[in-house]
C-alpha positions as MATLAB code, in Angstrom:
seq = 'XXXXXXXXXXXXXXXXXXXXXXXXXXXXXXXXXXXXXXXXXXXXXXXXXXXXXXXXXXXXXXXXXXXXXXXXXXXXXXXXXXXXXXXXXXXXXXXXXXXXXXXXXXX';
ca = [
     -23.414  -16.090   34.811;
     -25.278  -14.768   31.455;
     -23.508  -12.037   29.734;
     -19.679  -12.539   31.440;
     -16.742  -13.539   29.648;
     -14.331  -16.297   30.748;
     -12.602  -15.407   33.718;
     -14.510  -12.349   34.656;
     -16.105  -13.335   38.317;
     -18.523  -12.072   40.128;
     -18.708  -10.369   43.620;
     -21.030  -11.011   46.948;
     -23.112   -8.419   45.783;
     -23.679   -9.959   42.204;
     -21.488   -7.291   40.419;
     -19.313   -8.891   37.609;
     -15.351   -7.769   38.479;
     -14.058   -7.839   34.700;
     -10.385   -8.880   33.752;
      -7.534   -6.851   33.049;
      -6.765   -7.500   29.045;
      -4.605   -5.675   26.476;
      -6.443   -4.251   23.603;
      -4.222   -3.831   20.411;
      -5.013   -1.396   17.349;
      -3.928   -2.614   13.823;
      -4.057   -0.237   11.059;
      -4.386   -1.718    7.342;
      -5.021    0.125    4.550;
      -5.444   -2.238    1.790;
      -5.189   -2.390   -1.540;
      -2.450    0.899   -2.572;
      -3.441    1.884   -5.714;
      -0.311    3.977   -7.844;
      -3.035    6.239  -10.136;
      -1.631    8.485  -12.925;
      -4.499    9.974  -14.824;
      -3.687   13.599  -16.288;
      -0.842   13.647  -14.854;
       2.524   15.068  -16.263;
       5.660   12.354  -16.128;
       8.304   14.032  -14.383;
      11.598   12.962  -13.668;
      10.840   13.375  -10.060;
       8.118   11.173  -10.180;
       9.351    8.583  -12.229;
      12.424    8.428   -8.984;
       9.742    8.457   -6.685;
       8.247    4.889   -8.033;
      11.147    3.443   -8.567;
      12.384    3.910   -4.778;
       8.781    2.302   -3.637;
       9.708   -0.357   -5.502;
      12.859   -0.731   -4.873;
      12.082   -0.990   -1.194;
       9.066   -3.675   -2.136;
       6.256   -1.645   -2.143;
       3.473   -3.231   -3.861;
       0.629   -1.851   -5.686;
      -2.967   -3.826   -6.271;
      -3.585   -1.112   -8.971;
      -1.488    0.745  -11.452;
      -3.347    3.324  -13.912;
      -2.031    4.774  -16.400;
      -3.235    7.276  -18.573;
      -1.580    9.411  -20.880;
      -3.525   10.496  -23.618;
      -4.388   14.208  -22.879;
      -0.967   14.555  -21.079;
       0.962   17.129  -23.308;
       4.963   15.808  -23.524;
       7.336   18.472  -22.220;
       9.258   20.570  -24.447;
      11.874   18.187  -24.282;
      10.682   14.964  -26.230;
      13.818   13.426  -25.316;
      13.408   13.536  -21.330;
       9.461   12.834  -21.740;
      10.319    9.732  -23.753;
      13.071    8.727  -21.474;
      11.247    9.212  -17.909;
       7.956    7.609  -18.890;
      10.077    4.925  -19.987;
      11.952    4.457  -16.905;
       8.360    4.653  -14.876;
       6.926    2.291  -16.784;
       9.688   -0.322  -16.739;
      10.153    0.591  -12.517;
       6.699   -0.483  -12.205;
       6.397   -3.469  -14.827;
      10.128   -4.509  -14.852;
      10.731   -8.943  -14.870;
      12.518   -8.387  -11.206;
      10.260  -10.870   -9.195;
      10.156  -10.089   -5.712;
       9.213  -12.423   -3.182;
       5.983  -12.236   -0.611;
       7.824  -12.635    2.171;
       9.443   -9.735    1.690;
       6.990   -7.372    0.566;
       5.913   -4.230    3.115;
       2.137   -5.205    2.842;
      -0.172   -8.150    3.820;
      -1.436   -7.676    0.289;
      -0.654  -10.822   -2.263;
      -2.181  -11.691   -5.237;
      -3.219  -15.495   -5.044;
];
C-alpha cells in the first residue's frame, strides 16, 4: 500500500479511503524586537513599555538610539521619561519563564 498513511485503507476498487484527522494552525512570531531609532521619548510611550512589561512581555531585542533625537522643550520631562523607559525595560525585577507570554527564552 505505497503512498498511504497509517490507517488510511483501501477500497475493492483500489481507491485509498483517507482518515478523518484534525489539522491545527499555530501562529508564532518569534523573536519581538522593541526598536527606538529616531524616535522622540514620550511619556506615552515610555507607559506603553512599561505595561508590556509589566504583563511579561519579553523582547529578544531592545534598540536604542538617541543621538539625533532633539529633547523636548521641557528637559525636565525628557530626562524623566527616558529614564523611566529605560529602567521599565532594564529594571533588576527577574521574571520567571514560566510565566512569560512567549515561547521565546534565552538559554
Amino acid at each position: 500500500m505505497r503512498g498511504t498513511r497509517v490507517g488510511d485503507t483501501r477500497t475493492k476498487s483500489g481507491e485509498t479511503k483517507c482518515r478523518a484527522v484534525y489539522l491545527r494552525c499555530t501562529f508564532v512570531l518569534e523573536p519581538m524586537i522593541a526598536s527606538f531609532h529616531g524616535t522622540n521619548v514620550t511619556p506615552e510611550l515610555a507607559e506603553t513599555i512599561q505595561a508590556l512589561v509589566r504583563d511579561n512581555t519579553w523582547f529578544s531585542n531592545v534598540s536604542l538610539w538617541f543621538m539625533n533625537c532633539q529633547p523636548e522643550e521641557n528637559e525636565y520631562t525628557s530626562r524623566t521619561t527616558t529614564g523611566q523607559l529605560v529602567s521599565s525595560i532594564f529594571g533588576n525585577t527577574r521574571r520567571s519563564h514560566k510565566l512569560a507570554n512567549s515561547r521565546y527564552c534565552r538559554e
